[in-house]
C-alpha positions in Angstrom: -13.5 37.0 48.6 -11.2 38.8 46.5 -10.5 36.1 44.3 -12.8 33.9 42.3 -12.4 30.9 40.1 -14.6 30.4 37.2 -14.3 28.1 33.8 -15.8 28.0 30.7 -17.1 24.8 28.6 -15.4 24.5 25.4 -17.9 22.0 24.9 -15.5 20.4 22.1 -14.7 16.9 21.8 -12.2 16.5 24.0 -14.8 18.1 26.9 -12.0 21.0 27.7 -12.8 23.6 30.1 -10.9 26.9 30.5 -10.0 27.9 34.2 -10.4 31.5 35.0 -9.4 33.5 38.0 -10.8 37.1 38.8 -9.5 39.5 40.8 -13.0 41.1 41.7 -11.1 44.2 42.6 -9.5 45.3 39.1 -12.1 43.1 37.1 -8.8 41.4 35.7 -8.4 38.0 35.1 -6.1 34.8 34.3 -6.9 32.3 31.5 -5.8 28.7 32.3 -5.0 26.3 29.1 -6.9 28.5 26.7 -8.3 25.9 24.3 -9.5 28.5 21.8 -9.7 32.5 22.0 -13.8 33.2 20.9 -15.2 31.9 24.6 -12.6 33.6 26.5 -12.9 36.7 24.6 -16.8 36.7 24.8 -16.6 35.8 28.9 -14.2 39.1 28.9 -17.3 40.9 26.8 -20.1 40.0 28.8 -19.2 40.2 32.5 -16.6 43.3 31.4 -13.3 41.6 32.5 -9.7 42.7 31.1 -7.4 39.6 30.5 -4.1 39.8 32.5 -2.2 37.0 32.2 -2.1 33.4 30.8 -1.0 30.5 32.0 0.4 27.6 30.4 0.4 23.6 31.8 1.9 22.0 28.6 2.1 22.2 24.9 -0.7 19.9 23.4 -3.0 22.2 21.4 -6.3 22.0 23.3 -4.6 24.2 26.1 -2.4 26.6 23.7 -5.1 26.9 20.9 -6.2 30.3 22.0 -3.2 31.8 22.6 -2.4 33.9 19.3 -5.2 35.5 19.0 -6.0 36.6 22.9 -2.4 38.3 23.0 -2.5 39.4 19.6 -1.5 43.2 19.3 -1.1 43.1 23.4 1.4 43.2 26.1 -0.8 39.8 27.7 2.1 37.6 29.7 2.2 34.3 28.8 3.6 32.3 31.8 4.5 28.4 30.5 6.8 25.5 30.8 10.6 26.3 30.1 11.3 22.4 29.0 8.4 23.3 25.9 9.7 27.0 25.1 10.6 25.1 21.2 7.0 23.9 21.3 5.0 27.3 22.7 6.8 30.1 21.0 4.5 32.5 22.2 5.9 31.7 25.9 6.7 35.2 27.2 7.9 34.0 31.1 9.4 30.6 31.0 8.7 28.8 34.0 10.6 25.6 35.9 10.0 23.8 39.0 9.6 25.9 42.4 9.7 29.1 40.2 7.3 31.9 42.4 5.3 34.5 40.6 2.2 36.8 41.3 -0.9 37.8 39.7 -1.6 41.1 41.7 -1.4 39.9 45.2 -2.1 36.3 44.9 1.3 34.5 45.1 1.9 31.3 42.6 4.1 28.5 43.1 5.2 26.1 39.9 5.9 22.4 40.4 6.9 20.4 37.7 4.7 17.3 36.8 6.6 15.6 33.7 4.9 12.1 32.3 2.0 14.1 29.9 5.2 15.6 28.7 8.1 16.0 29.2 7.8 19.8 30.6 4.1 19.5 32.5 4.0 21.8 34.9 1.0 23.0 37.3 0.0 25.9 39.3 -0.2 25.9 43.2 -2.3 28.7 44.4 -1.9 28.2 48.2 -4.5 31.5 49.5 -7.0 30.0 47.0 -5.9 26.3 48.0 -6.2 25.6 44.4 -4.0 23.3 41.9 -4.3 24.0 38.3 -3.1 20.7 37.2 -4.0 20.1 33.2 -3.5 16.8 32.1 -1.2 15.6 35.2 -4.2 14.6 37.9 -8.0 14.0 36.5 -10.7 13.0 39.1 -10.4 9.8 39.6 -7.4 9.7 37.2 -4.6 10.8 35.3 -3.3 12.1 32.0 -1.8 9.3 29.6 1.9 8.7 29.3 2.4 10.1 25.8 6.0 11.6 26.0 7.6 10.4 29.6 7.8 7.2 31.3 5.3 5.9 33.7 7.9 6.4 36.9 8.0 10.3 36.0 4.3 9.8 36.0 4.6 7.8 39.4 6.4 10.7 41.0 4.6 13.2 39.5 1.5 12.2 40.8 2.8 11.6 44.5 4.5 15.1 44.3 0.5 16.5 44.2 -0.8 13.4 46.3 1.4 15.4 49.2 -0.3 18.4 48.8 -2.8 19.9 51.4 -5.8 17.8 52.0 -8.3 20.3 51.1 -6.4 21.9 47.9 -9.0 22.2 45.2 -8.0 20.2 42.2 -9.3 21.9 38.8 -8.1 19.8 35.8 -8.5 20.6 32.2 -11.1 17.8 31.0 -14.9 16.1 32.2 -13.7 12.7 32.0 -14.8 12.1 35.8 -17.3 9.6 34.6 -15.0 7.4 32.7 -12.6 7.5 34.9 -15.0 6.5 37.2 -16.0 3.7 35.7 -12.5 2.3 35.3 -11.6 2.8 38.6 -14.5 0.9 39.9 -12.7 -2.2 38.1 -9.4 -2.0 39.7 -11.2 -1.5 43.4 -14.8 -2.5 43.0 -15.1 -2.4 47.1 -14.0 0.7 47.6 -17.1 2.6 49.2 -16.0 6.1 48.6 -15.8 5.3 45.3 -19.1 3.9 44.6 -20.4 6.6 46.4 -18.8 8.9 44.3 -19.6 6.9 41.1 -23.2 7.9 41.8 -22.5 11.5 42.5 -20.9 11.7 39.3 -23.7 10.1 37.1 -26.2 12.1 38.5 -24.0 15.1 37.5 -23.7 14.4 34.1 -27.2 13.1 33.2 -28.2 16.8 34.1 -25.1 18.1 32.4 -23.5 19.5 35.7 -20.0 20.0 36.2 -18.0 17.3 38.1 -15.2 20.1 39.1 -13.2 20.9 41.1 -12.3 17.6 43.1 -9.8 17.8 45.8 -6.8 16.0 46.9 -8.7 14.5 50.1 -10.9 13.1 47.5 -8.5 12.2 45.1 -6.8 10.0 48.1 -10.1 8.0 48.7 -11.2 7.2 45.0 -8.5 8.2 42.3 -6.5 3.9 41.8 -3.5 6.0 40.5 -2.5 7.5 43.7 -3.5 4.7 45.9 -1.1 3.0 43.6 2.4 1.9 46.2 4.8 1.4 43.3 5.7 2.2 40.0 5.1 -1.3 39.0 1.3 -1.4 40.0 1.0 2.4 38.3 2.2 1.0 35.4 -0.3 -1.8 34.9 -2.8 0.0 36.1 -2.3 2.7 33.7 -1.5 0.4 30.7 -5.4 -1.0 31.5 -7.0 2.1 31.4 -4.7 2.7 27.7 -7.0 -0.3 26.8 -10.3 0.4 28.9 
């Protein structure tokens, strides 16, 4: 395959990872939400790989952090949210909801995701059947209502809920066991999801990744898009505030 999707582990804190795509042709790559600019410059060092573009889900710092210093005396694009241009200066192609761009020959499609933030946006990579969705979707859960209101949060989620079954879903954090704990509590007899709960703790007691999940997935064991109204997001979503 042309195209190939690898991330790195901040290992911070917050358990950020950095999304990468590499076109295996030019040796050029994207950066997704670059937390800081040191692992992303020394991926680009060891596996000799040019950075091409960056891309931009929202404004919080663990996904702009890097930013300055990767484009730093370069001509780098930074794609990003229009709604947060007064947050991410650095911004170089403001982006809005069904806005269409490339990265060589790989076609991109925006969709807007507010409930994060206010100007969330993700990344739809349809040939890769990918979604680059930062703090919008999690596996098995979702980002925090911090600046919009749980029904933008409610739609938001639905809006990636109807995307292709099989669409790889790479968020920006390794909260899968958490989440899956939590979830277990709102549908303790959901199969799937026990199944999954196991999965997932083997994973992480040997320090394995628990990414990328997919929408199928996602469908069967994630509460907040099994949710059918705003209502039940909401409480659901206020108990995991608390959780």
């Amino acid at each position: 395959m042309r195209y190939q999707i690898d991330y790195i582990d901040v290992k911070n804190s917050l358990k950020n990872y950095i999304w990468i795509i590499q076109d295996t042709h030019t040796s050029e790559i994207v950066v997704i939400d670059p937390t800081e600019a040191k692992p992303v410059q020394d991926y680009c060092q060891l596996h000799q790989l040019k950075l091409a573009q960056i891309w931009l889900t929202h404004w919080h710092k663990d996904h702009i952090g890097g930013v300055p210093d990767l484009i730093e005396g370069t001509q780098i694009p930074v794609f990003g949210p229009r709604e947060e241009l007064s947050k991410i200066h650095l911004i170089s192609n403001a982006l809005q909801h069904d806005d269409q761009f490339k990265f060589h020959d790989l076609h991109i499609e925006v969709v807007a995701t507010p409930g994060h933030t206010l100007g969330h946006i993700v990344y739809f990579v349809e040939a890769l059947r990918s979604v680059f969705c930062g703090d919008t979707l999690f596996a098995m859960g979702c980002g925090r209502v911090f600046e919009g209101t749980f029904e933008q949060m409610y739609h938001s989620l639905n809006r990636l809920a109807a995307l292709p079954t099989d669409t790889q879903v790479y968020c920006t954090h390794e909260y899968t066991l958490s989440n899956a704990e939590f979830a277990l509590t709102i549908e303790p007899d959901n199969l799937a999801l026990q199944e999954r709960y196991e999965q997932v703790k083997q994973l992480r007691e040997q320090n394995i990744i628990t990414l990328p999940s997919s929408i199928e997935i996602e469908l069967a064991t994630n509460p907040f898009l099994r949710t059918e109204s705003v209502e039940e997001f909401a409480r659901i979503r206020t108990l995991k505030d608390n959780f």
